[in-house]
N, CA, C and O of each residue as an XYZ file, in Angstrom:
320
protein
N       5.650    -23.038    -14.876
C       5.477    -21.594    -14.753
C       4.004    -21.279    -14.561
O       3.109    -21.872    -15.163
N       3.818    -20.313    -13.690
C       2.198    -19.773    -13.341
C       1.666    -18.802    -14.626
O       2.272    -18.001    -15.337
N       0.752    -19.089    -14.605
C      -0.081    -17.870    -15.544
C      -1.150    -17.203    -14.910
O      -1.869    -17.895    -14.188
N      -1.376    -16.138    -15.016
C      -1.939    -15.219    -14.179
C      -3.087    -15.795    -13.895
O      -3.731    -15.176    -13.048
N      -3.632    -16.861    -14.340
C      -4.867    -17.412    -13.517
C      -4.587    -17.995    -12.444
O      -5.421    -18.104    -11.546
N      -3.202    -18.533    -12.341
C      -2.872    -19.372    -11.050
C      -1.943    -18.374     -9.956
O      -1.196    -18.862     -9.108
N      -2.100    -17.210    -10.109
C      -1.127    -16.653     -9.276
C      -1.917    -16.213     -8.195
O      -2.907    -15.507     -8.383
N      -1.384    -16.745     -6.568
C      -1.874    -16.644     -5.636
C      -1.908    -14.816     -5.053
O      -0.951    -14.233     -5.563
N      -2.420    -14.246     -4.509
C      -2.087    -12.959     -3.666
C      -1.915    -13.134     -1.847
O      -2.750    -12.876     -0.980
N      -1.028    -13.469     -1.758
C      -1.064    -13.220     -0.215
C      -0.710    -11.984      0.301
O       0.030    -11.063     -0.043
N      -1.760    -12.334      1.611
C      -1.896    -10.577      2.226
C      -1.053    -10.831      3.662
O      -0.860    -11.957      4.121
N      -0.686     -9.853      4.154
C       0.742     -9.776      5.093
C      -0.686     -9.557      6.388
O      -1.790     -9.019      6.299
N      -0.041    -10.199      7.409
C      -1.259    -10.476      8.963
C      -1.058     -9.049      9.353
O      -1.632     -8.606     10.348
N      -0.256     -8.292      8.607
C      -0.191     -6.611      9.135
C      -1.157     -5.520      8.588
O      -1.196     -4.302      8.765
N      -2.129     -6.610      7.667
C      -2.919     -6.013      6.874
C      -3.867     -4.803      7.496
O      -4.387     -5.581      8.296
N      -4.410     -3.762      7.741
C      -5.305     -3.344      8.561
C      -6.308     -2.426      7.254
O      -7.203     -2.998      6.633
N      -5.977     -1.101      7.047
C      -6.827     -0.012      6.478
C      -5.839      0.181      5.150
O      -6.212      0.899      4.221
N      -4.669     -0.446      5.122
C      -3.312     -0.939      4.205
C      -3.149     -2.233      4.370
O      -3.120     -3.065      5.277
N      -2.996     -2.118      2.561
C      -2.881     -3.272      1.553
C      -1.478     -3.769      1.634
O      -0.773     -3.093      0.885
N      -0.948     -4.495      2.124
C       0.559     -5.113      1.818
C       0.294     -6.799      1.490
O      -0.244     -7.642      2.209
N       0.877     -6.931      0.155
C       0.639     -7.873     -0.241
C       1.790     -8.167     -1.395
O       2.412     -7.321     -2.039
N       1.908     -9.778     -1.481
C       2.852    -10.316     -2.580
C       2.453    -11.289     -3.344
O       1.315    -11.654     -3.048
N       2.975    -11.920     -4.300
C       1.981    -12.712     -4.606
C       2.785    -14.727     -4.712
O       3.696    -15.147     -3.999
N       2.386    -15.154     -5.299
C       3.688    -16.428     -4.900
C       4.408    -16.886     -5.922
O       4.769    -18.061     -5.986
N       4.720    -15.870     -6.943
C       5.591    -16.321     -7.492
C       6.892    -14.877     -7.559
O       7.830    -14.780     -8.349
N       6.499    -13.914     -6.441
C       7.576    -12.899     -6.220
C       7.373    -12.549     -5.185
O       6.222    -12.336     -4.805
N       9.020    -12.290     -3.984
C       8.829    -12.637     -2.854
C       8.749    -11.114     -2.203
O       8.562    -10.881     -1.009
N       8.933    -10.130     -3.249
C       9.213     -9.144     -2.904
C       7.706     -8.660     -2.418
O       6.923     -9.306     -3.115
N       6.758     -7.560     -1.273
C       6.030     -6.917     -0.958
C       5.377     -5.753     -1.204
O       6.098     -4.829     -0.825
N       4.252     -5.318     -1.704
C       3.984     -4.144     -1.746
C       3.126     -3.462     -1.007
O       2.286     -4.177     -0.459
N       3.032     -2.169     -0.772
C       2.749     -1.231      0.041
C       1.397     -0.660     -0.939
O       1.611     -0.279     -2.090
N       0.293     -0.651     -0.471
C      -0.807     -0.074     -1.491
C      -1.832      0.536     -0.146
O      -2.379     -0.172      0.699
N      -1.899      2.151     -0.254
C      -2.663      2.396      0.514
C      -4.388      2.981     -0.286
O      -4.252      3.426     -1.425
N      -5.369      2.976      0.087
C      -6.571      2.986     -0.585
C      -7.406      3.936     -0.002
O      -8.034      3.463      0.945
N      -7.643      5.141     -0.239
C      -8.262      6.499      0.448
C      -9.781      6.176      0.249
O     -10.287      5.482     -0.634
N     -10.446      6.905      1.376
C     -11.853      7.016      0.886
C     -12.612      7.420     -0.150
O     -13.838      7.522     -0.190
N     -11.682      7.681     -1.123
C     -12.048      8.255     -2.540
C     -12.366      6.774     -3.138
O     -13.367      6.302     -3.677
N     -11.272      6.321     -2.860
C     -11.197      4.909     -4.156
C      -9.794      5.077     -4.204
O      -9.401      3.930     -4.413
N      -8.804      5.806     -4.137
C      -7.633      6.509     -4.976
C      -6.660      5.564     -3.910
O      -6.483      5.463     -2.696
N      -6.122      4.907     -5.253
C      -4.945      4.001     -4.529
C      -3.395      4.759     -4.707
O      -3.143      5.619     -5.551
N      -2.346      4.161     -3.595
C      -1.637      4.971     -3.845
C      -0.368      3.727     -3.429
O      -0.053      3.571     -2.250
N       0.340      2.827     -4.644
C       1.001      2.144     -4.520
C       2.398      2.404     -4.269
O       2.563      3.589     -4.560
N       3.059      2.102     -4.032
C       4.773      2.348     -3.523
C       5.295      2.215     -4.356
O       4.929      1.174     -4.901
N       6.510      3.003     -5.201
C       7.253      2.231     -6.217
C       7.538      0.867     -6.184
O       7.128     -0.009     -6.945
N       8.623      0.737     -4.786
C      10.012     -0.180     -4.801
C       9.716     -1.027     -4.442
O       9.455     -0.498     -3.362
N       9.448     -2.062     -4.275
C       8.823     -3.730     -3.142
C       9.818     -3.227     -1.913
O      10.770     -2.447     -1.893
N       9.199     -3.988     -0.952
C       9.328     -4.664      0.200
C      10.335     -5.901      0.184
O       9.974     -6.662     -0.714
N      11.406     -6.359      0.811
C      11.818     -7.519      0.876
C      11.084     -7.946      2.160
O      11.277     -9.161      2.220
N      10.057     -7.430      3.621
C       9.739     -7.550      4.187
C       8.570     -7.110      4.166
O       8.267     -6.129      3.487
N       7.599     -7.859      5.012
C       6.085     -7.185      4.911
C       6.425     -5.932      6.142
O       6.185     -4.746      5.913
N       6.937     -6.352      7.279
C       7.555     -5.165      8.201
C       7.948     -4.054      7.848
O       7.448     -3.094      8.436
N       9.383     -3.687      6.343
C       9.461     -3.026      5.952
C       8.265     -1.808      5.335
O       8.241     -0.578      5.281
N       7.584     -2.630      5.036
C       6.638     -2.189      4.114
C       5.987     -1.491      5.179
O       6.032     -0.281      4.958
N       5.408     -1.766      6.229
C       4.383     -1.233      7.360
C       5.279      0.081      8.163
O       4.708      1.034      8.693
N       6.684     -0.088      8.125
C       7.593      0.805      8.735
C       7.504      1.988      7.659
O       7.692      3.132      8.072
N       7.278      1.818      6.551
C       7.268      2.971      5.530
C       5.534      3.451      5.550
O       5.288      4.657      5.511
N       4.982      2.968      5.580
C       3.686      3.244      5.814
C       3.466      4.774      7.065
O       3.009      5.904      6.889
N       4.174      3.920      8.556
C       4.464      4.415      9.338
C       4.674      5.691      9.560
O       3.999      6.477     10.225
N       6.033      5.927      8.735
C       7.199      6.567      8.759
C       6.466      7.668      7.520
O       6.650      8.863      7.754
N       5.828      7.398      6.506
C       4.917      8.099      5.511
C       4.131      8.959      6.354
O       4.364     10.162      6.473
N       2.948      8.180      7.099
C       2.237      9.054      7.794
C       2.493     10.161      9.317
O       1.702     10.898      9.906
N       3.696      9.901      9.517
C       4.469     10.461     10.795
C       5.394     11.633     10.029
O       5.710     12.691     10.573
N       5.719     11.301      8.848
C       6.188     13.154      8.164
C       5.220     13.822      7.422
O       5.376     15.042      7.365
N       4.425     13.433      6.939
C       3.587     13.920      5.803
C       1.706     13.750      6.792
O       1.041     14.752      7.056
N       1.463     12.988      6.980
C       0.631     12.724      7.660
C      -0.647     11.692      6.476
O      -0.199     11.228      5.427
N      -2.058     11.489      6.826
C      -2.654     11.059      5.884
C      -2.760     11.393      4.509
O      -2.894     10.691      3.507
N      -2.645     12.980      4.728
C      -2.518     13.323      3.247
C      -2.079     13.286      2.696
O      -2.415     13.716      1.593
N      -0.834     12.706      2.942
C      -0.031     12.063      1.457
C      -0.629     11.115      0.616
O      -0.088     10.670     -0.396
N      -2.087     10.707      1.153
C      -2.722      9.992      0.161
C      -3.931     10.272     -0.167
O      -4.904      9.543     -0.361
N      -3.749     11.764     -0.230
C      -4.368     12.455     -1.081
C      -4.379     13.177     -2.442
O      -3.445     13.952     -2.646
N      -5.445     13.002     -3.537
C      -4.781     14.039     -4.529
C      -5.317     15.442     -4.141
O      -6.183     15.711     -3.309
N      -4.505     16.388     -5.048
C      -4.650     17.747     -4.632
C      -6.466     17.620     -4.558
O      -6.972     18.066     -3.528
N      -6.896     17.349     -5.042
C      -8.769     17.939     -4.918
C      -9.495     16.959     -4.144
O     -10.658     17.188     -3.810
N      -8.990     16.037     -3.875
C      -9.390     15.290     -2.518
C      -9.103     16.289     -0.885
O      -9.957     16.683     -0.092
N      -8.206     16.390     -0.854
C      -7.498     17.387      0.089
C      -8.564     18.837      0.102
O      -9.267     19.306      0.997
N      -8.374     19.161     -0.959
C      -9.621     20.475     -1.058
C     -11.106     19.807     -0.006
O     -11.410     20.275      1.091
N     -11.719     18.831     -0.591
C     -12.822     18.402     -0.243
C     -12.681     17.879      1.240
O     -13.628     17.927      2.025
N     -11.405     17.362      1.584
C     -11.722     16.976      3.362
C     -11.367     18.561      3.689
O     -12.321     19.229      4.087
N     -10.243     19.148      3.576
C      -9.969     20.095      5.015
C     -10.223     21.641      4.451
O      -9.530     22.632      4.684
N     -11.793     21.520      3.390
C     -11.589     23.064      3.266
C     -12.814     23.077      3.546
O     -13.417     24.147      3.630
């Protein structure tokens, strides 16, 4: 069994301005996006796919747009 010193993080080749990553001892993926604040904004549910994960990303910013990864006073500070 691994102990958190030995647990690898692999990052998905879909990696860009978003974090999708798993680590190797769970196969499941997560979705972590990281604003210019600092302010991370992780996904509940894993990924069984790193694809999945990038399709929700996607699909996040195509209804809601960037600012869904915003908090309310971040949002104040870009678009007011």
């Amino acid at each position: 069994m691994n102990t958190d010193d030995d647990i690898e993080v692999i990052f998905s080749d879909l990696c860009a301005d978003v974090e999708i990553y798993k680590t190797d001892i769970d196969p499941s993926w997560i979705l972590e996006v990281v604003n210019e604040f600092g302010t991370s904004t992780v996904f509940d549910d894993p990924f069984i796919a790193d694809g999945l994960a990038w399709k929700q990303f996607e699909e996040t910013v195509k209804e809601e747009g960037l600012a869904a990864f915003f908090s309310k006073k971040e949002k104040r500070q870009i678009f007011h």
